[in-house]
N, C-alpha and C positions, 0 to 999 in steps of 0.2 A: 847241763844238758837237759830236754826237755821231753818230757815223758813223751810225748807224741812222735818223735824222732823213733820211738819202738815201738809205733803202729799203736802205741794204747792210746782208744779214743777220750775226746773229753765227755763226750756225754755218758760214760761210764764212770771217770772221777767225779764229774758233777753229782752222779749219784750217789755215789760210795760217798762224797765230804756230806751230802743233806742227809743220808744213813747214820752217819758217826755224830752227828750233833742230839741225836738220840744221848740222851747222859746212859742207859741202862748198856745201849748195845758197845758206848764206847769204851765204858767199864771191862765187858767183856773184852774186847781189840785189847785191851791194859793188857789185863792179865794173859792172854794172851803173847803177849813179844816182850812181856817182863822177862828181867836175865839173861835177855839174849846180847851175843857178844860179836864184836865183828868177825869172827871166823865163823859163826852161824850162820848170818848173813851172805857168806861168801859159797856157802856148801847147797849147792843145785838141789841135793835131795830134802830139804830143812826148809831152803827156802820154797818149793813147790808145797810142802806137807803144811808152812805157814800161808802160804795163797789161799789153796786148798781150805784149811781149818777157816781163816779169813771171811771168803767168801761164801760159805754156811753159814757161820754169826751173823753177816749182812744179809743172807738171802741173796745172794747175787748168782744165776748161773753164768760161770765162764766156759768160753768154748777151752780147746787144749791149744789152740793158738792166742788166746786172748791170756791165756795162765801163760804158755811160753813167752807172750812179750813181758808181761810182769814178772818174771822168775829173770829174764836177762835182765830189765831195767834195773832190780834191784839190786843183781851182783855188778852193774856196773856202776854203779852208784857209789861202790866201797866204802858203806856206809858203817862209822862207825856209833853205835847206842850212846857212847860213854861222852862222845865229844861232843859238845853244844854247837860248836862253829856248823858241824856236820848236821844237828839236827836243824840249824836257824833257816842252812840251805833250802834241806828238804820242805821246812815250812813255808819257804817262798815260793817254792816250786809251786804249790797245791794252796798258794792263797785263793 
């Protein structure tokens, strides 16, 4: 499913993928969702406080509907960290 189906625009991935090719800031995003597990993933408050932290590293201001459509996208996503299948997805998603 495609990020856009949750109101999140591309011109805001666009900017967020030319932010992360930063090596310093993506270091940061690293360390940042290092450890995390798919039940973190799944939990609304975890995942906003990761949007939230996110979107500070980048400099990005988000509105509260522009975080809620990222806070669903991601729980529905039921992504899990550990499984490659799940990460190959996500990286097509945002080629």
């Amino acid at each position: 499913m495609s990020y856009q189906q949750y109101g999140i625009s591309p011109q805001l991935v666009e900017r967020i993928k030319l932010k992360m090719k930063n090596p310093a800031t993506k270091e940061r995003v690293k360390k940042l969702v290092e450890g995390l597990t798919k039940s973190d993933l799944q939990d609304r408050m975890k995942v906003r406080r990761l949007v939230k932290s996110a979107a500070t590293l980048l400099n990005e201001r988000l509105t509260g509907v522009q975080e809620e459509q990222i806070v669903q996208f991601v729980i529905a996503q039921k992504i899990d960290p550990k499984s490659t299948l799940h990460l190959i997805k996500l990286w097509g998603m945002f080629r």
